[in-house]
C-alpha positions in Angstrom: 90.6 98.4 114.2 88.1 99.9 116.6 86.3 102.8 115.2 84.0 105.0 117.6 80.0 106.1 115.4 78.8 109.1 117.6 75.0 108.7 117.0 75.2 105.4 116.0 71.6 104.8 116.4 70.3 107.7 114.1 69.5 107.1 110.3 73.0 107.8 109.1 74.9 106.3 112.3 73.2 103.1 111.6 74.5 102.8 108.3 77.8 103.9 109.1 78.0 101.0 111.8 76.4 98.0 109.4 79.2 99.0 107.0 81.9 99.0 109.5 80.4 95.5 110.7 80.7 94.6 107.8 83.9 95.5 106.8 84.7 92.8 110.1 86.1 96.7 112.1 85.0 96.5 115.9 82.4 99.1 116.6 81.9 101.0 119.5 77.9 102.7 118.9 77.5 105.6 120.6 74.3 107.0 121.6 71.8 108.0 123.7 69.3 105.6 123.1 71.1 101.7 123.4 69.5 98.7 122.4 68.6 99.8 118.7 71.2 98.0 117.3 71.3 94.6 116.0 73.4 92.5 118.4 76.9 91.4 116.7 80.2 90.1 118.1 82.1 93.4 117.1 79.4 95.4 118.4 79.5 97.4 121.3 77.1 100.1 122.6 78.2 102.7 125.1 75.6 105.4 126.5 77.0 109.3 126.4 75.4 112.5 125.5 77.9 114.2 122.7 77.6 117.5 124.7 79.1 116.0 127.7 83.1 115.9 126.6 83.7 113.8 130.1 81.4 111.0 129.5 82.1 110.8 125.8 85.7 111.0 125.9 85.5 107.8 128.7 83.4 105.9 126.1 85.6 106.9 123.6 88.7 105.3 125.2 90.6 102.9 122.5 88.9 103.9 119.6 91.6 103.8 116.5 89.3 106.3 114.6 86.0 108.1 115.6 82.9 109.2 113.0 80.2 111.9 114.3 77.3 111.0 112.6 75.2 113.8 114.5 74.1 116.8 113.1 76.4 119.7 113.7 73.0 122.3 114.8 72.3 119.6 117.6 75.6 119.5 119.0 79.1 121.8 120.1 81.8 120.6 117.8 84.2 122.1 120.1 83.0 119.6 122.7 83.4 116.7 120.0 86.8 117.7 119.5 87.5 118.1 123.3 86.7 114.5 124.0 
């Protein structure tokens, strides 16, 4: 299963993705800021803003499941759900 952590870098993003990695899910991190992450073979980070519904909804392409880990006052939830 490949599951999609929008802000994947943050405090609770982060923790979402070690559990998932742990859990032996493929991850793809989503964030603004790459290279935060410690390197693993189910890890993969991607590079989108969550207010742009275009380049998030490329990165989010074969995701089984996706978890927003951003907080709702720093984002449009209508353009999560669009992408």
């Amino acid at each position: 299963m490949n599951i999609a952590v929008i802000g994947a870098t943050g405090t609770a993003g982060s923790r979402i993705v070690h559990e998932a990695l742990a859990r032996g899910l493929r991850v793809t991190a989503i964030s603004r800021k790459p290279g935060q992450l410690t390197s693993h073979a189910n890890l993969r980070e991607a590079v989108a803003d969550a207010n742009d519904s275009a380049a998030l909804a490329r990165v989010l392409v074969g995701s089984d499941a996706v978890v927003s880990a951003i907080r709702f006052v720093d984002s449009d939830p209508l353009k999560l759900i669009d992408a």
